[in-house]
C-alpha positions as CSV (number, residue, x, y, z in Angstrom):
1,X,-7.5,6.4,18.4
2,X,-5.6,5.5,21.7
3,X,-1.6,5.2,21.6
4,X,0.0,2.4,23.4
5,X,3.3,2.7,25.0
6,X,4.9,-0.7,25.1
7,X,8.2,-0.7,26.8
8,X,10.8,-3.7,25.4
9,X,12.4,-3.5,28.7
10,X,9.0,-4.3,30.7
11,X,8.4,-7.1,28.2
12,X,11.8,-8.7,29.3
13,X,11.4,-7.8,33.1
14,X,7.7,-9.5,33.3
15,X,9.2,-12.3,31.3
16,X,12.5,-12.9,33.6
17,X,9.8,-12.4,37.1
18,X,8.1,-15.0,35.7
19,X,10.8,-17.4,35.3
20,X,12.8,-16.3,38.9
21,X,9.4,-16.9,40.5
22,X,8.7,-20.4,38.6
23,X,12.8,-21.3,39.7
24,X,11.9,-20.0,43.1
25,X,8.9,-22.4,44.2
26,X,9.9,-25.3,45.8
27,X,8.6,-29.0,44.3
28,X,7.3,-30.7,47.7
29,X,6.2,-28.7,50.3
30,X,7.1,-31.4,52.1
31,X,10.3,-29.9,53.2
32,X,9.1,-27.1,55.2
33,X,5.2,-28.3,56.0
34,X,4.6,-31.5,58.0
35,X,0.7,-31.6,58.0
36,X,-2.4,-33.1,56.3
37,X,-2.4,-30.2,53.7
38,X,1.2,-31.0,52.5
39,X,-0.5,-32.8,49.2
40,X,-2.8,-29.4,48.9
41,X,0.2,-27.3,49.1
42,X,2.1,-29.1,46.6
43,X,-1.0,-29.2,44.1
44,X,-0.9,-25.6,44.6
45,X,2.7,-24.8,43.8
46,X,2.2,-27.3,40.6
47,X,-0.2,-25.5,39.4
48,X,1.3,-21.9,40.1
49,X,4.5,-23.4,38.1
50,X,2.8,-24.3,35.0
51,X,0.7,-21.0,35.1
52,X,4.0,-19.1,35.1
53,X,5.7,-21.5,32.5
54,X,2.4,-20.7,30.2
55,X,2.8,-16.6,31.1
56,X,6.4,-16.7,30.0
57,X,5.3,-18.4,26.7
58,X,2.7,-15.9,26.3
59,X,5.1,-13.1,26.8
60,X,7.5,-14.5,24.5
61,X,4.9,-14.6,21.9
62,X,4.0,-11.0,22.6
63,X,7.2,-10.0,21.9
64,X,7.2,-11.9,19.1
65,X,3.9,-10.4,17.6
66,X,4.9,-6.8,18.5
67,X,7.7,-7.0,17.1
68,X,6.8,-7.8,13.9
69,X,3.7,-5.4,13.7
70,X,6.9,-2.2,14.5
71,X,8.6,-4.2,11.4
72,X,5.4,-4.0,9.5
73,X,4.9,-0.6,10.6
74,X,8.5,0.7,9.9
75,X,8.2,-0.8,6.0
76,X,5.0,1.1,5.4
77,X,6.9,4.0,6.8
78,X,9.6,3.6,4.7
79,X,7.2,2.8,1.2
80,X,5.3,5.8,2.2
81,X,8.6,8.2,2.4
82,X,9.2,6.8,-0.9
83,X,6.5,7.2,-2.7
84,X,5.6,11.2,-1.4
85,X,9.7,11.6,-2.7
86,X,9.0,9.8,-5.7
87,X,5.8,11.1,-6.4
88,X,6.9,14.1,-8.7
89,X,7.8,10.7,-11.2
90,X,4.8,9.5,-10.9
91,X,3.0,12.8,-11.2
92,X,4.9,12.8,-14.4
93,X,4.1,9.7,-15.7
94,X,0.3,10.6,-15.2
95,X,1.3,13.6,-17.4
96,X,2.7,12.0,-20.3
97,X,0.1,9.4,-20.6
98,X,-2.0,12.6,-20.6
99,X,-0.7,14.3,-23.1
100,X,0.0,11.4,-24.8
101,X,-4.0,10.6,-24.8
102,X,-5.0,14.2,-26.2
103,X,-2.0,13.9,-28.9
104,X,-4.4,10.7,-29.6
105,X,-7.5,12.3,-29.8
106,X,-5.9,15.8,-32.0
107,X,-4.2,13.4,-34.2
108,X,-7.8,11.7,-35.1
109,X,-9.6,14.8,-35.1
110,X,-6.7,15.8,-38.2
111,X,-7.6,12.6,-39.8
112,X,-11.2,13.3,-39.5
113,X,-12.8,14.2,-43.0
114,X,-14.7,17.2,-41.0
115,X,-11.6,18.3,-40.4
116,X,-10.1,18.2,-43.9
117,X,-12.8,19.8,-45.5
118,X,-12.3,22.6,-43.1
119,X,-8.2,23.2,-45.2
């Protein structure tokens, strides 16, 4: 199985380039570009905008979803610690019903009438 090493801090770095890059492009190329294309150039940035806006939503819910598969992970950790330190009670409990089954069984062998006719 292949182990993934997913840095928090390159979560949050993609996520804030993202955003700076979104803040950084300009609404109307209009401003800077006098030419036929200046509609072409502004589609452009509109659509490189909302890409970004979705790619720091999808980041955001990355985070989200890996953090709570290390929460999920870190409770099965802890219930498996438990239950190897607790295991010598259960053990024991596995035991007793045991013993408590072939106490069962002896007492109604006893009771048998083969039994009694062997005393």
């Amino acid at each position: 199985m292949g182990q993934k090493d997913i840095s928090p801090t390159r979560l949050t770095s993609a996520r804030t380039s993202f955003k700076a890059m979104e803040a950084a492009l300009i609404n109307s190329a209009g401003s800077f570009v006098v030419s036929d294309i200046t509609g072409t150039i502004d589609e452009g940035t509109t659509g490189i905008k909302t890409m970004t806006a979705s790619l720091v939503d999808t980041v955001d819910s990355l985070d989200g979803y890996l953090n709570a598969v290390a929460l999920a992970f870190s409770k099965t950790d802890q219930d498996l610690a438990t239950n190897i330190t607790e295991g010598t009670k259960v053990f024991n409990m596995k035991t007793d019903s045991e013993d408590r089954y072939i106490r069962s069984k002896n007492e109604n062998i006893r009771r048998s009438q083969s039994y009694n006719s062997l005393y």
